[in-house]
C-alpha positions, 0 to 999 in steps of 0.5 A, spaced: 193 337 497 196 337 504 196 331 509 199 329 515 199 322 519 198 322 526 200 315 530 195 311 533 199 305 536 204 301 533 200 298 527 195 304 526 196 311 523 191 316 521 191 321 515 188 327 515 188 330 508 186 338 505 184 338 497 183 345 495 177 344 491 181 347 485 184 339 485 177 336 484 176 339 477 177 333 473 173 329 478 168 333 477 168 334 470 168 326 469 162 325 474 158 331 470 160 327 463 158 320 466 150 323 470 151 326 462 150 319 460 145 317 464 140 321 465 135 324 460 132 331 459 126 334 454 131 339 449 137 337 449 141 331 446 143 325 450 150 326 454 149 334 450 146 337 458 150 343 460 152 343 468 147 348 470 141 344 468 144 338 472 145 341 477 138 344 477 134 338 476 139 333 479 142 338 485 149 339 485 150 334 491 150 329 487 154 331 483 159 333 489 157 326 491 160 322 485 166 326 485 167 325 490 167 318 490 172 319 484 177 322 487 177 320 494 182 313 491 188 317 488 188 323 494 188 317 499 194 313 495 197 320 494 198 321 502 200 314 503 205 315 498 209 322 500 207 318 507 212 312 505 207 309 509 206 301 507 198 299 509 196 293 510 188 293 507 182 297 507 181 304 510 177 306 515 175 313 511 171 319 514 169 326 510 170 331 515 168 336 511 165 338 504 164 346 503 163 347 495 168 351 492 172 351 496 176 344 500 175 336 502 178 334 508 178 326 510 181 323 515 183 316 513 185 310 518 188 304 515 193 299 519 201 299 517 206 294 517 210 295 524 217 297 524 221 291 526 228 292 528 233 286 526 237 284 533 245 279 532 242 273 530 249 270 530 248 267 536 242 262 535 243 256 538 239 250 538 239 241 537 236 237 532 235 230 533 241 226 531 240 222 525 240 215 526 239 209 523 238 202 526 238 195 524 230 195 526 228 201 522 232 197 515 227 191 518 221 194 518 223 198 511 224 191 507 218 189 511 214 195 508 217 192 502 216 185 502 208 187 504 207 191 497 208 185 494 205 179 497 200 175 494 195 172 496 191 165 495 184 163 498 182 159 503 177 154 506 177 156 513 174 161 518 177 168 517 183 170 521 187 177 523 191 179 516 186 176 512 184 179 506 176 178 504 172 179 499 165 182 502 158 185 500 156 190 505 148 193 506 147 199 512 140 201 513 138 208 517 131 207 521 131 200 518 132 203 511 137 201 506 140 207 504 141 208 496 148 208 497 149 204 503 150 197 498 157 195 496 158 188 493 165 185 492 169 190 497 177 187 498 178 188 506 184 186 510 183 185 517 186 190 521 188 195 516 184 200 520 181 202 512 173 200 512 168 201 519 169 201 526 166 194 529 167 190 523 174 187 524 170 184 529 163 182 525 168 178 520 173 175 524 171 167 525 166 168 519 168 162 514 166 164 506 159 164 507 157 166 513 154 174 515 153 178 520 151 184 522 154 190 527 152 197 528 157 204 527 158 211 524 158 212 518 164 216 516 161 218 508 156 219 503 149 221 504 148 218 512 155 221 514 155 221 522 149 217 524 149 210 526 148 204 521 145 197 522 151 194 517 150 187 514 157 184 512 157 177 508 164 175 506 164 171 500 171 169 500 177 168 505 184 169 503 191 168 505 196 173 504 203 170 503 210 174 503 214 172 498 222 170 501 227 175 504 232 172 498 236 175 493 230 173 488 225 178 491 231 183 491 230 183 484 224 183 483 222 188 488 229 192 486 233 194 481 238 190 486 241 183 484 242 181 493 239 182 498 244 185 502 245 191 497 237 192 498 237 193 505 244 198 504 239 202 499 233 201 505 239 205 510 240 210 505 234 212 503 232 212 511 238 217 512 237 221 507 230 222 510 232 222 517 237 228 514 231 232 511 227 232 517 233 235 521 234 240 517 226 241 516 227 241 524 233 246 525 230 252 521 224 251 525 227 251 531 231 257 528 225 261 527 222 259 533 229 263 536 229 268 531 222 270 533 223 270 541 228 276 540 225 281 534 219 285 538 213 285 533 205 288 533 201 286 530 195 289 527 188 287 529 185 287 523 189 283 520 190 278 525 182 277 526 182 276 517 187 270 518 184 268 523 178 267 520 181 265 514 185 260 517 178 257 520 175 258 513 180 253 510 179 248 515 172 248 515 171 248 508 177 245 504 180 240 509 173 237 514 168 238 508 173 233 503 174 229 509 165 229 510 166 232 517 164 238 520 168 243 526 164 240 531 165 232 529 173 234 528 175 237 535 170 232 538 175 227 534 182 231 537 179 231 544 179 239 544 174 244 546 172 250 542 175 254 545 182 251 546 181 250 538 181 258 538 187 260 542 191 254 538 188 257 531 190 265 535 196 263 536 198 260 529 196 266 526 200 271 530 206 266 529 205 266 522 203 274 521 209 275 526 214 270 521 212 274 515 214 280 518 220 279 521 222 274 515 221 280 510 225 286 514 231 281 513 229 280 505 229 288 505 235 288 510 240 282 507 238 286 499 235 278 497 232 277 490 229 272 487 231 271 479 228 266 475 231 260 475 229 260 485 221 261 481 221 256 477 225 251 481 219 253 488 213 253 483 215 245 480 216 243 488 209 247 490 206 243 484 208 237 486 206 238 493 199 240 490 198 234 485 198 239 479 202 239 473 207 245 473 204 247 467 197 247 471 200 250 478 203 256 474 196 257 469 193 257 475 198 261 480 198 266 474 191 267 472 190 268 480 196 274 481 199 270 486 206 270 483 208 276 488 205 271 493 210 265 491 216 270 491 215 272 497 215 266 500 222 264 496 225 270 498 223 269 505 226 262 504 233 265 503 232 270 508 231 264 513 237 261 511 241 266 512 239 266 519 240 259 520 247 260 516 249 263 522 246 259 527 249 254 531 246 247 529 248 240 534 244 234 535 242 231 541 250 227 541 253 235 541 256 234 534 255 241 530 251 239 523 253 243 517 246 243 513 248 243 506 246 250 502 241 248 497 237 243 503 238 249 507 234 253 502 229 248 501 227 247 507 228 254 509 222 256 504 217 250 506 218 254 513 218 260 511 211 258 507 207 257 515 205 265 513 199 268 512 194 265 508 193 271 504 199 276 505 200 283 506 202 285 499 195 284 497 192 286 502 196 292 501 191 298 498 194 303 494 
């Protein structure tokens, strides 16, 4: 076999490959036995037929054709191999010539990954918020608290802001009841937001007893999005009391015995939080250089493919769990169709174009990935995903995504060898050294803004 590769841009080659036909042997001699297996012909023996006779009353073109068809997968690795290329999805195969006896060429075009030269990133620079934790945000943190663990006690009047109600609710459609449009004993408070648009109004000034009806747009079930007539009764009025700012609330709501100490727990929290937002905050802005000074094609092919998967994702996973359609989304986020599609083009390029980058510096940096970095990255991705460990790795496994998921811990370490040697201050000029374990945690988690389906499997070959 011969082959030679012909650069078509950046991110596309075409091969071109010679197989003397002597090299079609076995293939041939696989597609005899398997047409063998299928056909039946009067005197002889089921799998017994000689070639001759097949080729006789089926034609040897058939035979060329599923020999072909046999063959054409391995030549095609075997070019790519001694190429050293490194393809990204499914050639574009063409038979240029067949003569029996004597050769096959093809040609075959597929799309590669772009060769990316690495500049000094030593002198990245970029500013991170300060962190910073006022007396107010203790406040609001303890209030938070202090709201978790408020009771409430009935009262005989009418109902108020902040109130909880017990209500029953009827929606009808074109003046009927929907099957799934009754609730009795509902729990509401007032102004939480949680329930139907309108219906804070409708109940506030109600006493227990009292009823009223509002019209507003279904968020789910079996009328999501059309408008409803809303009938609400409210049963019962309720007042919420916070319990006291006190060394007893402290410990009830805490495994402190005062006040004081609680709030210095509310401010260690807020700035350990506040630490792990300006880390997350410094590796994307470190990508976000890095990626300014690499120059990176990207294939065509594969950016459409993310794309459209990236729209898949949404439309089917997020919007159809949450009961609305692309059109009800972007009407709600206030964006046309088409500014939706230059921000969607745009995260894939950045995403395609982080793979790539982050991958080379893998290469270049030799990183690897041992056990112990797998298993720590595999309990953080099951936590995030609401699964057990055991079920996140059955599923990763059974799914042949561990190359995906150490990809995504080796661009992590590759991202925070970058971010090691960048220069990080806070919006007060103060140089921030980011711990190297935080570093790489949240390294990963940027890193992981990368194709929905990496190119490792979309490689063929």
């Amino acid at each position: 076999m011969k082959s030679a590769v012909e650069t078509l841009n950046p991110t596309r080659v075409r091969l071109t490959v010679e197989v003397p036909f002597e090299e079609l042997k076995d293939s041939l001699d696989a597609a005899y036995k398997k047409i063998n297996q299928q056909v039946t012909v009067k005197g002889f023996r089921k799998g017994k037929v000689p070639a001759r006779v097949i080729d006789q009353r089926f034609g040897r073109g058939a035979v060329l054709e599923e020999a072909v068809n046999d063959a054409l997968p391995k030549f095609y690795t075997d070019a790519v191999n001694e190429a050293e290329l490194s393809v990204l999805g499914q050639p574009e195969v063409d038979i240029t010539e067949l003569k029996d006896g004597e050769t096959l060429n093809f040609t075959a075009e597929v799309d590669i990954r772009p060769s990316i030269e690495i500049p000094d990133f030593s002198g990245i620079e970029v500013e991170v918020d300060a962190v910073e934790v006022t007396d107010e945000d203790v406040d609001k943190a303890v209030e938070e608290l202090r709201e978790r663990f408020a009771s409430t006690a009935p009262v005989e009047r009418a109902a108020e802001d902040g109130d909880v109600v017990t209500i029953d609710l009827q929606a009808k459609v074109d003046g009927e009841v929907l099957e799934d449009g009754v609730a009795d004993g509902v729990s509401y408070t007032i102004g939480s937001g949680e329930l139907l648009e309108g219906i804070d109004d409708a109940v506030k000034g109600l006493e227990a007893g009292g009823e009223a009806t509002f019209t507003s747009e279904l968020k789910g079930g079996s009328a999501a999005g059309k408008e409803a007539e809303v009938t609400v009764k409210v049963t019962q009025v309720a007042k919420r009391e916070l319990p006291e700012l006190d060394d007893e609330f402290a410990q009830l709501a805490s495994e402190f015995d005062t006040i004081e100490e609680l709030r210095a727990d509310s401010r260690k929290r807020l700035e350990n939080m506040k630490q792990y937002d300006q880390a997350t905050q410094a590796q994307e802005r470190v990508l976000e250089k890095l990626l300014e000074l690499v120059e990176v094609p990207v294939p065509e092919k594969l950016l459409e493919d993310e794309i459209n998967t990236r729209k898949h994702n949404l439309e089917h996973h997020q919007l159809g769990q949450m009961g609305l359609d692309l059109a009800k989304y972007l009407e709600i986020q206030g964006k046309s169709e088409e500014e939706f599609d230059a921000e969607t083009k745009e995260a894939a390029v950045k995403g395609i174009k982080t793979q790539f980058v982050l991958d080379e510096l893998v290469k270049q940096e030799k990183l690897n990935v041992n056990q112990e970095e797998l298993t720590e990255h595999l309990m953080r991705r099951a936590a995030s995903s609401g699964m057990s460990p055991d079920q996140f790795a059955q599923a990763v496994v059974e799914g042949g995504q561990v190359p995906l998921l150490v990809g995504e811990v080796a661009r992590g370490k590759a991202l925070a060898v970058v971010v090691e040697k960048a220069t990080v201050k806070d919006t007060n000029g103060e140089v921030i050294d980011l711990d190297d374990e935080e570093d790489e945690e949240t390294a990963e988690a940027s890193a992981e803004e990368t194709p929905a389906e990496s190119a490792e499997e979309k490689t063929e070959g």
